[in-house]
Structures are given as structure tokens and as C-alpha cells.
NUNUGU-385755 format. One record per residue (C-alpha): residue number from 1; residue in one letter; x, y, z. Coordinates in steps of 0.25 Angstrom, whole numbers, plus 2048, in hexadecimal, padded with zeros to 3 digits. Each point is the difference from the previous one (the first is absolute). Example, Ala and Ser with C-alpha at 12.3 -4.5 7.8 and 13.67 -1.06 7.14 Angstrom:
% residues 2
1_A_831_7EE_81F $
2_S_806_80E_7FE $
% end
This chain:
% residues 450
1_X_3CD_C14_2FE $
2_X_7F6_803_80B $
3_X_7FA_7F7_808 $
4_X_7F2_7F9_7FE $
5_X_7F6_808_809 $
6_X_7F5_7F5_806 $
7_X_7F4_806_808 $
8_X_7FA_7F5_80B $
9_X_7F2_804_806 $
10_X_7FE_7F9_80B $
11_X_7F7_804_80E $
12_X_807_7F3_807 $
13_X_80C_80B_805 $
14_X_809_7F3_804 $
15_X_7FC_7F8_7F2 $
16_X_804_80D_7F8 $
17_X_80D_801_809 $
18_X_805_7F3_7FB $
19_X_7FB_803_7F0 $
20_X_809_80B_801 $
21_X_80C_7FB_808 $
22_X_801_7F4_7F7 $
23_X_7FE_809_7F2 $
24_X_80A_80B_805 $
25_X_809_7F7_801 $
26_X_7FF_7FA_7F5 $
27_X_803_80C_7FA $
28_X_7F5_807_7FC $
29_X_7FB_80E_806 $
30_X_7F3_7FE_807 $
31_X_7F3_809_805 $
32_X_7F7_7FC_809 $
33_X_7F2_802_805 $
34_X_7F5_7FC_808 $
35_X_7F4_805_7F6 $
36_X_7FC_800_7F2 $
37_X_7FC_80E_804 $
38_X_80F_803_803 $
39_X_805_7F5_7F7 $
40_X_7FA_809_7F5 $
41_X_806_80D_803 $
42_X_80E_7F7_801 $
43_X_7FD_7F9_7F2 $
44_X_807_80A_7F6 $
45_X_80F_7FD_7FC $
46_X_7FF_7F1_806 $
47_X_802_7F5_7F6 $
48_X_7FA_7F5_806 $
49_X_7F3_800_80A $
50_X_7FD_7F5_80B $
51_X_7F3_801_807 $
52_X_7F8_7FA_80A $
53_X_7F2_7FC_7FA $
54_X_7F8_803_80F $
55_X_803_80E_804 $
56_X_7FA_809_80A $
57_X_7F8_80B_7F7 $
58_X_805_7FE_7F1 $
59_X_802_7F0_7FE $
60_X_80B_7FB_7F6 $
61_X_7F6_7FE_7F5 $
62_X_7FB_80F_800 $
63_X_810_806_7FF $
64_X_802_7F5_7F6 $
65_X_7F2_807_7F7 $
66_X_805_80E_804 $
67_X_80F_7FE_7FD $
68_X_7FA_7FC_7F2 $
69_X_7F7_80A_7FE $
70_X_80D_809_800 $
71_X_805_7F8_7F5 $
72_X_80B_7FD_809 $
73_X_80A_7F6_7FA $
74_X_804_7FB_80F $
75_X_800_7F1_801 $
76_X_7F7_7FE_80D $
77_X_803_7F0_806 $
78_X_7F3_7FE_80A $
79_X_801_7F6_80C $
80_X_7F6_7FD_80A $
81_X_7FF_7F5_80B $
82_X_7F1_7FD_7F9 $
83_X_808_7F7_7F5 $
84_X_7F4_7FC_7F7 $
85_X_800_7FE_7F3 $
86_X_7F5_80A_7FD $
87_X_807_80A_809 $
88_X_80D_7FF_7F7 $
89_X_7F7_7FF_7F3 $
90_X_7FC_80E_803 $
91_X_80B_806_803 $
92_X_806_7FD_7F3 $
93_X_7F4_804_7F9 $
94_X_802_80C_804 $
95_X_80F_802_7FC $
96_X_808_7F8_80A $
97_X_80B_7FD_7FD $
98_X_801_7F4_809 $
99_X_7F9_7F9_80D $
100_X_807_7FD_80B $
101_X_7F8_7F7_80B $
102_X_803_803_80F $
103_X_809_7F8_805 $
104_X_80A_801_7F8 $
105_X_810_7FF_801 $
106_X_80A_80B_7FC $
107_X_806_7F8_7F5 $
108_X_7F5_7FF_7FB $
109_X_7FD_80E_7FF $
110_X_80E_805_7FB $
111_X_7FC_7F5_7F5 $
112_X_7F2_807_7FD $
113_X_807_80F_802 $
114_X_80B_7FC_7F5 $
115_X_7F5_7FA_7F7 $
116_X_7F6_80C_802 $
117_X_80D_80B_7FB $
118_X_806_7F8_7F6 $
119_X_7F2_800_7FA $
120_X_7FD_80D_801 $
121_X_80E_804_7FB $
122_X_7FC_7F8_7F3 $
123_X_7F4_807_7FD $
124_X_806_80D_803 $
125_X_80C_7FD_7F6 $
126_X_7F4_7FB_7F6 $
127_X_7FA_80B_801 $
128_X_80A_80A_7FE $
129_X_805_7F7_7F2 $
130_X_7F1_801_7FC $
131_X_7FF_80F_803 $
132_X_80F_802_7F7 $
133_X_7FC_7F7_7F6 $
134_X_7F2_808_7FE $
135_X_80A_80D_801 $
136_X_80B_7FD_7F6 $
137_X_7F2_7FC_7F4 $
138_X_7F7_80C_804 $
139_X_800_80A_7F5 $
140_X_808_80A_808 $
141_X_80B_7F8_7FE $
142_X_7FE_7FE_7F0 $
143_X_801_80E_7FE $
144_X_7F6_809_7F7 $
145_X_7FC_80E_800 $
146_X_7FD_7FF_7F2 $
147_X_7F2_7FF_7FA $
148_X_804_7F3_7F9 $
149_X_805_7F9_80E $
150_X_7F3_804_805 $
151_X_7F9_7FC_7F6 $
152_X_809_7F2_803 $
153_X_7FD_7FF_80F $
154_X_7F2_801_7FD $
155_X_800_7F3_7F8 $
156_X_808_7F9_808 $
157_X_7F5_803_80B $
158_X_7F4_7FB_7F5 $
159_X_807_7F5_7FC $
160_X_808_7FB_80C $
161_X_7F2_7F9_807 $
162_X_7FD_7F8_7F5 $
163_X_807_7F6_7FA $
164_X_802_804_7F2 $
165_X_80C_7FE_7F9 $
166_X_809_80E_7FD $
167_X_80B_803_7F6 $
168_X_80A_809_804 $
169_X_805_808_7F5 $
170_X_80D_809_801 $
171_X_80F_802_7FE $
172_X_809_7F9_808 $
173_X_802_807_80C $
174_X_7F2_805_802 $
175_X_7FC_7FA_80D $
176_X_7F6_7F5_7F9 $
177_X_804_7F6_80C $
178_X_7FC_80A_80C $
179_X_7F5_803_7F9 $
180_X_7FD_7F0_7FD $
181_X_803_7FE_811 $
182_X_7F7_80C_801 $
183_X_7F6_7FA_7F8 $
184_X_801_7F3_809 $
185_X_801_807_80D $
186_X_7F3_807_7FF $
187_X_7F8_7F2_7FD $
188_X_7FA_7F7_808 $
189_X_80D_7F8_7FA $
190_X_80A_807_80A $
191_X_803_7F7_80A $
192_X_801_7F5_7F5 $
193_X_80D_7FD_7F7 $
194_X_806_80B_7F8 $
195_X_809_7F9_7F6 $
196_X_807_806_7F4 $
197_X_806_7F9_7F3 $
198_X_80A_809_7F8 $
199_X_7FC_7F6_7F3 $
200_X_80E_809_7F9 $
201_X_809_7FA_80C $
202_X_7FB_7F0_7FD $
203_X_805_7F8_7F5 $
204_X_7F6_7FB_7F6 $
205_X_803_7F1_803 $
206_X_7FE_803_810 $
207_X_7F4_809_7FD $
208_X_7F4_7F7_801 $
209_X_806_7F7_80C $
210_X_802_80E_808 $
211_X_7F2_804_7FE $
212_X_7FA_7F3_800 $
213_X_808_7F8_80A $
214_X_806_7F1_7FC $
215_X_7FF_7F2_805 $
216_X_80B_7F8_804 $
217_X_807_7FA_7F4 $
218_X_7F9_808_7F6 $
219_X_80D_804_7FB $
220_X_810_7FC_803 $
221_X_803_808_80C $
222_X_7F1_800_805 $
223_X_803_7F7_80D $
224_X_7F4_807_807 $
225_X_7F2_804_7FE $
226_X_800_811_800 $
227_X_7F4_809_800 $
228_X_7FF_80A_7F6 $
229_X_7FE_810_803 $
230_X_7F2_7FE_7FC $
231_X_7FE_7F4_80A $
232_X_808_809_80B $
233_X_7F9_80C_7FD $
234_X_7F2_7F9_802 $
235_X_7F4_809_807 $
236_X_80A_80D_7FD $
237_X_805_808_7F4 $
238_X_80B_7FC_7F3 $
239_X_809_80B_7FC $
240_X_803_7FD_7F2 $
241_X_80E_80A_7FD $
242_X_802_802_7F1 $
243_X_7F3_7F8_7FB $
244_X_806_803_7F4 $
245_X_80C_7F7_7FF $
246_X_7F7_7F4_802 $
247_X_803_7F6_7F6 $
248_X_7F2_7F9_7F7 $
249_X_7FF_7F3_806 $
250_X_7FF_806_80F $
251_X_7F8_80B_7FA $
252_X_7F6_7F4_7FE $
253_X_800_7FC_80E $
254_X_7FF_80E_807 $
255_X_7F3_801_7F8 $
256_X_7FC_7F2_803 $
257_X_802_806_810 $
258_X_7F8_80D_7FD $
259_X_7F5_7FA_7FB $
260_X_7FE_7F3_807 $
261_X_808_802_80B $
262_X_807_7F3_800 $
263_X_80E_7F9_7FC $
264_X_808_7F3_800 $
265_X_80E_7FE_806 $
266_X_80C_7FD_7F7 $
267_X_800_7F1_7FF $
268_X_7F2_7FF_807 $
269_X_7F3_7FC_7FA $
270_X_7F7_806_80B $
271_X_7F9_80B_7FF $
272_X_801_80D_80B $
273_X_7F9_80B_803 $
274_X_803_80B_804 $
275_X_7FB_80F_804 $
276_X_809_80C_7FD $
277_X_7FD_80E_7FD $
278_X_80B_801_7F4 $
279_X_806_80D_7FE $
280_X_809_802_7F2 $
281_X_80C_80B_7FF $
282_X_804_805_7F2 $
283_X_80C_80B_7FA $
284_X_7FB_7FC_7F3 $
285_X_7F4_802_7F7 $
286_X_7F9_7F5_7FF $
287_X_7F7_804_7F5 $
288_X_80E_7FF_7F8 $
289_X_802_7F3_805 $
290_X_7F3_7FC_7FA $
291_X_802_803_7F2 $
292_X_80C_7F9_7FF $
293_X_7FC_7F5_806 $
294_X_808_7FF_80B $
295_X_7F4_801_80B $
296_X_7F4_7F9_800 $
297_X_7F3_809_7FD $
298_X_7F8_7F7_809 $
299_X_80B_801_80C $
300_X_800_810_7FE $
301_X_7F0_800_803 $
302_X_802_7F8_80A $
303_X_809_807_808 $
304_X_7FC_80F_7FC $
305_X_7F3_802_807 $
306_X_804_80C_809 $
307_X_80D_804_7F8 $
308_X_807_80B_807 $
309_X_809_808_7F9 $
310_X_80A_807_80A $
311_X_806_80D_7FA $
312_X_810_800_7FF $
313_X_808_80B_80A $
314_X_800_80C_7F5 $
315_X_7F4_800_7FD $
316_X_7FC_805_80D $
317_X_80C_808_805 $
318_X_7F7_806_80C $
319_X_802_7F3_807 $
320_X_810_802_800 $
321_X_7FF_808_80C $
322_X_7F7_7F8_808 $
323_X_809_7F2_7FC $
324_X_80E_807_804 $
325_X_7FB_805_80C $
326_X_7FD_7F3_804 $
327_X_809_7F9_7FB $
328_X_80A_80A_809 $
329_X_7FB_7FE_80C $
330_X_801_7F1_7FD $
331_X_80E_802_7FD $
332_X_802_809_80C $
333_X_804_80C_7F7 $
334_X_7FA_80F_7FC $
335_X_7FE_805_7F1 $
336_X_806_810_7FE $
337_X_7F7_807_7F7 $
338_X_80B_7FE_7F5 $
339_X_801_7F1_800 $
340_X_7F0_7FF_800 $
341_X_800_80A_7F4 $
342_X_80A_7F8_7F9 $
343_X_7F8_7F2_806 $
344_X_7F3_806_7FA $
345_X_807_803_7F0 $
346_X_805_7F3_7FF $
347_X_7F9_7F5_7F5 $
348_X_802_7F4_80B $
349_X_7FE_7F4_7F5 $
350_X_801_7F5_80B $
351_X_7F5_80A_808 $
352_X_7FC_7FD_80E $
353_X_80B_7F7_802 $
354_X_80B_807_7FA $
355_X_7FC_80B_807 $
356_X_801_7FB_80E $
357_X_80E_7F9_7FD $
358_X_804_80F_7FC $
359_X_7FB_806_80D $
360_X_806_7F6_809 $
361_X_80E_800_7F7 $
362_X_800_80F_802 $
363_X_7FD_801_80E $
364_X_80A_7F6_804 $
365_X_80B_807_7F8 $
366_X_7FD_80F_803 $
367_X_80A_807_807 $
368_X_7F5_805_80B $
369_X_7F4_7FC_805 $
370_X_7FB_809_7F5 $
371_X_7FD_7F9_7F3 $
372_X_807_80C_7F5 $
373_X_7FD_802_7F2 $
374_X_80F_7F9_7FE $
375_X_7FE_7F5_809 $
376_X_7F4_7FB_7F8 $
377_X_806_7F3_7F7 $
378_X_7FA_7FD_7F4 $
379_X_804_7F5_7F5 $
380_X_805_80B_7F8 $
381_X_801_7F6_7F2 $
382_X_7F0_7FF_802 $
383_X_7FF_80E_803 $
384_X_808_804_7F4 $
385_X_7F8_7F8_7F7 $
386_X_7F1_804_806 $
387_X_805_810_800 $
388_X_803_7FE_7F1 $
389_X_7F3_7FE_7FE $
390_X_7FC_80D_7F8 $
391_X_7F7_80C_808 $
392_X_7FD_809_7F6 $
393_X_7FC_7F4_7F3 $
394_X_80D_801_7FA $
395_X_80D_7F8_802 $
396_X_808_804_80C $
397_X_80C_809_7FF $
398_X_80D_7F8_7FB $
399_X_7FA_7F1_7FD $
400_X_7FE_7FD_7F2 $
401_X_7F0_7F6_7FB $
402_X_80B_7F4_801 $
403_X_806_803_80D $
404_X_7F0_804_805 $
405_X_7FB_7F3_7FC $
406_X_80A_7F7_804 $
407_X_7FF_806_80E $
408_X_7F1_7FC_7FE $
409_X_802_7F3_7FE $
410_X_80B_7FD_80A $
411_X_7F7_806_80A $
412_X_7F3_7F6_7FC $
413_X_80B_7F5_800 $
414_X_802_803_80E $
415_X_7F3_803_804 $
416_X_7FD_7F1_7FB $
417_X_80A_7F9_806 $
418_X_808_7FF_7F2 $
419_X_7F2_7F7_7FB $
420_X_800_804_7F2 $
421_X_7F2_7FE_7FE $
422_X_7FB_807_80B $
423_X_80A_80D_7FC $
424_X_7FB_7FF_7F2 $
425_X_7F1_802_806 $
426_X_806_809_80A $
427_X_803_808_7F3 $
428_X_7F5_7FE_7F6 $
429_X_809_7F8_7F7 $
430_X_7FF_7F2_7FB $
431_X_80A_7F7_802 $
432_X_806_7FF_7F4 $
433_X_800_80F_7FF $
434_X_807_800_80F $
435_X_80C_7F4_7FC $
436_X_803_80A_7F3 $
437_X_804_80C_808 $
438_X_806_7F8_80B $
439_X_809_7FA_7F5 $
440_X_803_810_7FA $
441_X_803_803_80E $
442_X_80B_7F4_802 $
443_X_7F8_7F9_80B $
444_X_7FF_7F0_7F8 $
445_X_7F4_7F9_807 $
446_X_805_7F2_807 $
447_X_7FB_7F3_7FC $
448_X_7F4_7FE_809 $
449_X_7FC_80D_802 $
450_X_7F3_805_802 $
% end
């Protein structure tokens, strides 16, 4: 690693020997001049800059106003043998980093030398995470040539400066939590919390604790008082994964947050308030989930003032090629013409994600740098029941209506993660009608089953 370059501007040639004798040898390299004339033409590829505020010609002051006119990120120290309070005032007004009042001793200046690179190596390393976080959520990296993905981007643009609730509509594997950090990104929220629930992954027991928070002794094992996500997500957004699967007495307390924007701990009998920006994610139709009753009709308008409805992978195939080239040279791997045509027909039912798990798979096990047609893996048993889906209105060649149906409803099953309710809306069935063909196919429902 190279060496810290320090410039010292001194016109006291026996002063500005010392500074750079004692800073050489504490094993920085050093530049040196006796001008802020010459000090300026020595100033690029320095990372930390000590002047003297009295100069001959240029003072101190004036390369510190020029140096930031630049937009130069160079930490300047200032030191001067007119120690005021004012003098040092200014100097830092004007970007200094530090004031150092004449005389003063070399430990004290490695001191305030350390302090002045360590702080500017935070800001540099803060920056660069703030330029990669803004990166990784710009829309070049959600892919979309499609008029539909346009049509996407321009509303997250609309909506992301207010603070309006949005539900996120899609398959699973869509990319409805980049879009959600998108949404969030692009607000005034982005340097806030970002905090996202998957409300399939929590227990209904724990749910209203982990949203909520709890007070000690509220229930055995509580030992401590714990915030909620809504309380650690204060000033910044909620991300609610698989709204859906939010069981009806927390469905009343989401609303009671959404429209008063207030809450109690578990065990705890004062109110909270909070400001979140909520965004809600869904694979199911939640219109469905109204008429049955499972989801409230007054949590559903609450939460669908912008809905956006993002558009699975084959239903805009001309964005294949864009998301396999990126996700190649992500993976360090190139497509043949071959693989992409064979990427490009596939039905990709787990969409953008299966679709980047493919790519990477087949570039790390290609036989050349060169991704092939036969080096592209596929889940062939998915494969084989989404290509036996008929092309021409008819059944396809060799499948019976029993076999064709059954591989149907195995494929709904899976795509609902074997909830029955969900595959029978997946399907258009009731759910008498889905545990009647379930039993004909020799699959028995288990006790406690969805």
C-alpha cells in the first residue's frame, strides 16, 4: 500500500525543513514548498495539505477557497503563529480540516496529521458505500427494455417522493424487493432505515411481537424489552414480503398503523408513534383473498394506493437478453449465440431469480469460458412440465387430459409452496374442488394443512 503523500507550505525554509524531516520520517512521503502559488501547482495526488496561514503573495486562506473551488477532496490543516480563536474560526469555515497554533510540537502534529487521514479515509470509504448503494438500486441494474418495465420505472419515479403507500404485485421471483429498495432509494427516506418483514417466514404467535416490539415480562422467555420493526424502522420504509400470509388479528393492527400511525408494545400499555413509508409485497391476488374472507377489504385499500403490478419474466422475453448479459458479466462468463436462444425460449416460472441461479450454475460449470447451448442447466422436471403446456390449443403430443392436468396442478402446488389455498386460487378452483382431484391423484391432504 503506498505511502500517504502530506504537502507542507511553509515560506519559513528552516520551519518547513523540520515539518518535513519529522513527517518523512514518520513514514509518510512529503512535498514541500514555500508558496501557495507553488503549493497549488504541487497540490494534485497529495493526500493531506499543511499550510502556513501568512504567505508571501497567496495566503493560506486563499489556497484553502481555491483548493475548494476545485472541488478538491484534499484535507488542508492550517497553522499560523497568529493563534486567535477568530483566525482558526475561519479557517475551518472555510473547509479546514484542523487549526494548528504556532508553536506547536511535533507530537502534536503527528496527532493532528493521523486525525486529519483517518477522517478523510472515512469519508472516502462513506462515500464510495453511498455511490454503490445508489448503483446496485438504479434502474440500470433492475433490468427492463420492455415497455412494461418502463412503464414501472416511471412510477417508481412518481411515487418514490411522496410518502404514499405502494403494493407490489407479482410472482415470486419478480424483483418486487429491488423495486420496494428502489422505491425507498429515490425518496427523501434513503438515508433512513430500510427494514423488510417476510410476514410467510414468522410464526403467527411471534408475528405481532416482531412488528410491534415487547416489554419485558410480557410473555415467558421475554427477559428484555425489544423494539419492534415498526419502532426500528422509524423516519424510513417497512417492506411487508407476502402481505398476504398475514393472519386477521395483526391485519387489524397493520390498519390501526396505516391510518393513525401509532401502535402499543406487547405487554405495554403506551402508546408509540411512529413514521414509516410502508411498502406491501404480494404473489397472490388479493381480490381473491377478499371474497373469501381471508383479507380484510379495509387493510386492502389501505395498502393499494399505488399498486404496481410487475409483469413475470415470459411476458416480456425481450428483456432475457439484456438480464443474461448482466447477469454474465456478474458471473464473469459469456453467452454463445446458442445458450441465449435456448435462455430466451425457456418459460422461467421462478422469473428473474431463477433466471440469474441458471446463468450463474451454467457459467461456473461450462467447459470454457464460453457459456454453450449444452452447458446451460435447467431444472429439467420444471422444464418438462411448463414445455407440456400446449402451443398450438390442443394437448401436447403423448400426454393424456389426466396426465395434462395433473402436471397442472403439481406445478401450482409448487408454485404456492404446497399451500392449497393458494394453489387452488392459482388455478381457479375452489377448495373442495382442488382436495377432490388431489385425492384421485393419490396425494392425501395432511391434518393441518392449508
Amino acid at each position: 500500500m503506498p505511502k500517504p503523500t502530506i504537502l507542507v507550505v511553509e515560506d519559513e525554509e528552516k520551519h518547513r525543513r523540520v515539518l518535513g524531516l519529522h513527517l518523512s520520517s514518520a513514514g509518510y512521503a512529503v512535498k514541500a514548498a514555500g508558496s501557495a502559488e507553488e503549493g497549488w501547482k504541487l497540490a494534485g495526488d497529495t493526500d493531506l495539505i499543511i499550510t502556513d496561514l501568512k504567505l508571501p503573495g497567496m495566503d493560506g486562506l486563499e489556497l484553502l477557497e481555491k483548493l475548494k473551488a476545485q472541488n478538491s477532496r484534499t484535507p488542508v490543516v492550517v497553522m499560523s503563529a497568529f493563534g486567535t480563536v477568530e483566525n482558526a474560526v475561519e479557517a475551518m469555515k472555510r473547509g479546514a480540516v484542523d487549526f494548528l497554533p504556532k508553536p506547536f510540537s511535533l507530537d502534536h502534529l503527528s496527532v493532528v496529521v493521523e486525525k486529519a487521514l483517518e477522517v478523510s479515509k472515512l469519508r472516502d470509504e462513506n462515500r464510495e458505500l453511498r455511490e454503490a448503494l445508489g448503483h446496485k438500486y438504479q434502474f440500470e441494474n433492475i433490468i427492463g427494455k420492455s415497455q412494461a418495465m418502463q412503464d414501472i420505472f416511471a412510477t417508481i419515479m412518481r411515487v418514490a417522493p411522496t410518502r404514499a403507500t405502494v403494493l407490489l404485485a407479482g410472482e415470486s421471483g419478480v424483483g418486487k424487493d429491488m423495486i420496494a429498495r428502489a422505491i425507498h432509494h429515490h425518496s427523501p427516506r434513503k438515508d433512513r432505515p430500510y427494514v423488510k418483514v417476510n410476514c410467510t417466514a414468522i410464526p403467527e404467535n411471534l408475528m405481532e411481537s416482531e412488528l410491534f416490539g415487547y416489554e419485558k415480562g410480557a410473555f415467558t422467555g421475554a427477559n428484555i424489552s425489544k423494539p419492534g420493526k415498526f419502532e426500528i424502522a422509524d423516519t424510513g420504509t417497512v417492506m411487508l414480503d407476502e402481505i398476504g400470509d398475514v393472519p386477521p388479528a395483526i391485519q387489524v393492527k397493520l390498519l390501526r398503523v396505516l391510518q393513525e400511525r401509532e401502535f402499543e408494545r406487547l405487554g405495554s400499555n403506551k402508546t408509540q408513534h411512529t413514521d414509516v413509508r410502508v411498502i406491501a409485497a404480494t404473489n397472490v391476488d388479493l381480490r381473491a383473498a377478499l371474497e373469501n374472507g381471508t383479507f380484510r377489504e379495509d387493510l386492502y385499500y389501505r395498502l393499494n394506493v399505488v399498486p404496481m403490478n410487475i409483469p413475470p419474466l415470459r411476458e416480456r422475453k425481450e428483456d432475457i437478453p439484456y438480464l443474461v448479459e448482466h447477469f454474465a458479466k456478474k458471473f464473469n462468463g459469456e453467452i454463445s449465440e446458442g445458450a441465449m436462444e435456448r435462455l430466451v425460449a425457456y418459460y422461467w416460472p421462478g422469473n428473474v431469480r431463477e433466471l440469474e441461479n441458471v446463468v450463474e450454475r451454467s457459467v461456473l460449470l461450462a467447459r470454457s469460458p464460453r457459456v454453450e447451448a449444452d452447458d446451460v442447466k435447467i431444472d429439467t422436471a420444471v422444464g418438462r412440465s411448463r414445455s407440456s403446456a400446449p402451443s398450438d390449443g390442443f394437448l401436447p403430443e403423448g400426454l393424456t387430459l389426466d396426465q395434462f392436468e395433473q402436471n397442472l396442478i403439481r406445478e401450482a402446488l409448487r408454485r404456492a409452496n404446497n399451500n392449497k389455498s393458494q394453489a387452488a386460487r392459482l388455478l381457479g378452483l375452489t377448495r373442495n374442488a382442488l382436495r377432490y382431484r388431489l385425492a384421485q391423484m393419490g396425494i392425501e391432504e395432511k391434518a393441518g394443512e392449508a
